[in-house]
N, C-alpha and C positions, 0 to 999 in steps of 0.2 A: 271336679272343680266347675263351677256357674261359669258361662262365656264371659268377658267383661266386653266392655263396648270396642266395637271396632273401629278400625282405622280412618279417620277421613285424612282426605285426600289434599289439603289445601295448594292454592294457586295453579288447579294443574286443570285444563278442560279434560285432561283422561278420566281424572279423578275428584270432580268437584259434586257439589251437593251432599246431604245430610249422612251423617257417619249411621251405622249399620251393624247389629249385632254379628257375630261371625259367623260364615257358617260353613260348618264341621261335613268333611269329606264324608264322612256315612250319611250326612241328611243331604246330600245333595238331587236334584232331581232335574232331569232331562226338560233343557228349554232353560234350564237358570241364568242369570246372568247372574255375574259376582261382580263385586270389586273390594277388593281384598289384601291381605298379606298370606306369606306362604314363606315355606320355608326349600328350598331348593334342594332334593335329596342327589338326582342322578340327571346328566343334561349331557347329550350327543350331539355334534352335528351329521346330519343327513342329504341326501338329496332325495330328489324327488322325481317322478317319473321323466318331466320337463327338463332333468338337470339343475335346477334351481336348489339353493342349501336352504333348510331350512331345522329347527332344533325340535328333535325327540324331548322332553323335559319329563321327569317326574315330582310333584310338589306335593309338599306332606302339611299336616298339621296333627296335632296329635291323635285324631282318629286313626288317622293311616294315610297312604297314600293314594296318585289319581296321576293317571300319565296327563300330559301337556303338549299341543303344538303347536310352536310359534312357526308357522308360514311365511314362505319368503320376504311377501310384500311389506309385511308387521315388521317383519327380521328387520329390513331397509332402515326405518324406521328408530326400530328398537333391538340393535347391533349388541347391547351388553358391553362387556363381556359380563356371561353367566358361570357360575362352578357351584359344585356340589358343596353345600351349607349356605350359600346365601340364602340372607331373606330379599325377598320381592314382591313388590306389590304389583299385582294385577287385575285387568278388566277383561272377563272370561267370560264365555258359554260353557253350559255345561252341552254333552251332545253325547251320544252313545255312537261305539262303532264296536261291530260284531259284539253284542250283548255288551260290552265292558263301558262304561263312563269314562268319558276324557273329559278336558279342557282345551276351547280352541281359542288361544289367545290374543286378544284385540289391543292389548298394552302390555308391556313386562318392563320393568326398568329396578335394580339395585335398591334399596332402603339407603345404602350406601351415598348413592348418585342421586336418589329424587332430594335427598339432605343437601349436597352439594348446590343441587338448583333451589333451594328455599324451599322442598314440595314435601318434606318427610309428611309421612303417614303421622298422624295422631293415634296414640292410643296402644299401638302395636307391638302388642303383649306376645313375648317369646314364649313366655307357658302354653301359650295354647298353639302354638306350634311346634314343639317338640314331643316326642312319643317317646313313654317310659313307663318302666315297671308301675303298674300300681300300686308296689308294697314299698315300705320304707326301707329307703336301699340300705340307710346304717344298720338299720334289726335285722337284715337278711345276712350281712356281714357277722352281726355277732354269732346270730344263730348258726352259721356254715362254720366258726370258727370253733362254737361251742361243741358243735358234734365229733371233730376232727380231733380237738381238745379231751373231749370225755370218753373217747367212742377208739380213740387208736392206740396204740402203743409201739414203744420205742423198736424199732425205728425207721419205719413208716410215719410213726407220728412228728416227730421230728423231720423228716423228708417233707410230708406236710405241710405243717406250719409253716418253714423257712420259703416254701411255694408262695402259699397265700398272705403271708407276710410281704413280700420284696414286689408281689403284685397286687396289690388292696388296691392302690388307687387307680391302676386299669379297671380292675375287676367292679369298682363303683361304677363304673359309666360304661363299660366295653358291650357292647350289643353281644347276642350268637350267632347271630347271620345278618348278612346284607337285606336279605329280602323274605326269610319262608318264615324263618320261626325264631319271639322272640327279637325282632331288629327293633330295636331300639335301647337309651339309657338305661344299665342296670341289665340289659335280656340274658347277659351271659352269667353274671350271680344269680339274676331266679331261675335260670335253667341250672347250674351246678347246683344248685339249693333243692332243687323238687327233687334231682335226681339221686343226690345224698338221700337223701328223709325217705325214697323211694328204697334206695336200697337196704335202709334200714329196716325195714318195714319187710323187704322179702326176706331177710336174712332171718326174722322169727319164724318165718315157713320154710327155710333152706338152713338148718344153723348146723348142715355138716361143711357149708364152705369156708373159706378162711376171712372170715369177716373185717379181716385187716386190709386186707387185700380188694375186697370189694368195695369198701367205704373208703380207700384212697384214691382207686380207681374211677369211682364217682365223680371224684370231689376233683383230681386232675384231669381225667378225659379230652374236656376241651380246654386246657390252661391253654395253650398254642394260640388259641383266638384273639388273644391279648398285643400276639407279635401278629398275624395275617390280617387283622383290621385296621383303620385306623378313620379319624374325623368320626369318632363315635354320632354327632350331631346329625351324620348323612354319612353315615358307614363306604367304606373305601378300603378294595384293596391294597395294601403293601405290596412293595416288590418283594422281599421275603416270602409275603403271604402268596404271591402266585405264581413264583415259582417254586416251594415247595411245600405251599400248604400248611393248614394251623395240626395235622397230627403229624410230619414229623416236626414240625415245631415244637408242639409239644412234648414230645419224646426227646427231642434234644433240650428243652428245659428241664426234665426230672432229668436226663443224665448228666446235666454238668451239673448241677444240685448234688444232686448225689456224689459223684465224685468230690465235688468241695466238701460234703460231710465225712467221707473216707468212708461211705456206707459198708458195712459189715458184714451183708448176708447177697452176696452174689445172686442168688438162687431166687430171692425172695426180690429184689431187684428186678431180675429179667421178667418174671412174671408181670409186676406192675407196667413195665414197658410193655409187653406185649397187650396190656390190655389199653393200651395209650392208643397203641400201632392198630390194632384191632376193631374200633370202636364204632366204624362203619360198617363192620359187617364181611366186606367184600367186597376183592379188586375192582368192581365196577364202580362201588359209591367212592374211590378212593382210599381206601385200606391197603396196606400193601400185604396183610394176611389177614384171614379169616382169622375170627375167635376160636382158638383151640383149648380152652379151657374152660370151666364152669363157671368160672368167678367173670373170665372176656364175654363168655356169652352173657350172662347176668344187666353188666352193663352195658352191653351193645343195646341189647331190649330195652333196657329202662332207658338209655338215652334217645331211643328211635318214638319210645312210645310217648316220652314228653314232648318231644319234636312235633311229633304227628298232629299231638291233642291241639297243642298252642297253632299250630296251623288247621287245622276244623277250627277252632276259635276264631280266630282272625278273619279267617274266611265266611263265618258266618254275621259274621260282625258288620266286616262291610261290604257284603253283595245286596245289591238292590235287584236283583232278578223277582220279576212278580214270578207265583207262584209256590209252590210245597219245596220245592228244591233250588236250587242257589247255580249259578252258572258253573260248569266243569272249573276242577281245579285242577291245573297241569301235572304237576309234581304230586298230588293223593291220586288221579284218575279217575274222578266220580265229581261226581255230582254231591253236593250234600241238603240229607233230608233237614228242615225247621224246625221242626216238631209243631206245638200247636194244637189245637183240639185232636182230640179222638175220632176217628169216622165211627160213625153210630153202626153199627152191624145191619149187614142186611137183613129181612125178616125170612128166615129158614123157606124153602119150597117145603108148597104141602106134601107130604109121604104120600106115595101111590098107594091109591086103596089096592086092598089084596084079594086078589079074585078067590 
């Protein structure tokens, strides 16, 4: 999508003078000023070595996000109150601290409240502040519905469907995570979506496992995420969600599913729970067992390795680290390469003549 023109600021000496195309957290660059809208994903309060409080902030727009700090004296000022989803409009520096780009905030105030005083923003287009799939979230729907549809049988396939049925319209909007992989509109249908088509895809190179079982376990894995998020717009945990987590959430939505369909096959049951319960891998990422089966290991993999990619994605997307490689990324543990031309080979040492 083209920017559309941004926000001016009228009535306000924070935010007066000529309105300003937006500009997008990936072309950001150190020394910038902004003044702007944003959309509020994540806001703490803090203090400070002084004792003085001041707000941690993170603010998105559809690139991604960029932490934020409104400093006490600003805070005095510009009290808020701020929560995750607001929009606001702000007059920033851009400023780099330990490699990473912030924002140090010179004005923050409500879309909400600058409206109340006569001062709303002109222009100040939600689209370009929300971050979302870039495939069409309805095709992705039909498409996950169609595989499930064509691809299972009774009675997993019915366990299925009455899934993705009774949660369609989470699954349109519900992110997969807060922060690593995928957070945004729709991140949790195109991650169950690659992950199905993924598993399809290995099951023509595996086709002694039970391909029922693999491709529901795909397509359920993360259903739980539906109950542990919520404020899709600026992702939030549930109480549900943190104290017990989207897999056994998950686990407890195919079991009482199942039990409302009077499911049939005990055995064939446990299996797919266990690959719900499983799908981290190991008690350390939160699993409460390991994959002990062909079909749990199948999907643990495909579910880590789409994680993985969309975050190298992400992360190359918006680091502005000059250079071949991109600032460390905590949760991968590296660095990642740009790619970028070829280095031209060096020209061989001459061979020692031979006596």
């Amino acid at each position: 999508m083209t920017p559309g023109p941004a926000p001016e600021y009228h009535g306000s000496s924070h935010f007066g003078g000529k309105a300003v195309a937006h500009h997008f957290i990936t072309d950001l660059t150190e020394g910038e000023t902004l003044q702007q809208c944003f959309l509020v994903r994540r806001v703490e309060t803090r203090t400070d070595k002084a004792g003085k409080p001041f707000l941690a902030m993170v603010l998105g727009d559809k690139t991604g996000e960029i932490p934020a700090r409104v400093w006490s004296d600003v805070l005095a000022k510009c009290p808020g109150p701020f929560a995750a989803g607001d929009y606001v409009g702000v007059k920033a520096q851009v400023s780099s601290y330990q490699g990473e780009m912030q924002l140090t905030i010179q004005y923050i105030n409500t879309l909400e409240a600058l409206r109340q005083m006569g001062r709303e923003p002109k222009d100040c287009d939600p689209d370009l502040l929300h971050r979302a799939t870039p495939y069409d979230r309805q095709e992705l729907w039909r498409e996950l519905w169609e595989l499930a549809e064509a691809h299972l049988q009774p009675p997993l396939k019915d366990l299925v469907l009455a899934l993705l049925k009774k949660n369609q319209e989470e699954l349109l909007v519900c992110p997969a995570a807060r922060v690593y992989h995928h957070p945004y509109l729709g991140g949790l249908l195109e991650h169950t979506w690659s992950v199905a088509r993924l598993a399809r895809l290995f099951l023509t190179i595996y086709p002694d496992l039970n391909a029922d079982l693999v491709l529901a376990g795909a397509i359920l894995h993360d259903l739980g995420k539906v109950k542990e998020l919520a404020n899709p717009q600026a992702p939030e945990i549930t109480v549900p969600g943190a104290l017990l987590g989207h897999i056994v959430l998950g686990w407890e939505m195919v079991r009482e599913e199942a039990r409302a369909q009077d499911f049939p096959d005990g055995a064939l049951l446990l299996e797919l729970e266990h690959i719900v319960l499983s799908h981290h891998g190991s008690q350390e990422f939160g699993s409460p067992v390991p994959p002990k089966t062909r079909e749990a290991m199948l999907v643990y993999y495909l579910d880590d390795l789409d994680a993985k990619l969309k975050m190298m994605d992400m992360h190359l997307e918006s680091d502005n680290t000059p250079g071949d490689f991109t600032s460390y990324h905590r949760v991968l543990q590296r660095g990642l390469y740009k790619g970028g031309e070829r280095l031209e080979e060096e020209e061989a040492p001459p061979a020692k003549s031979e006596k």
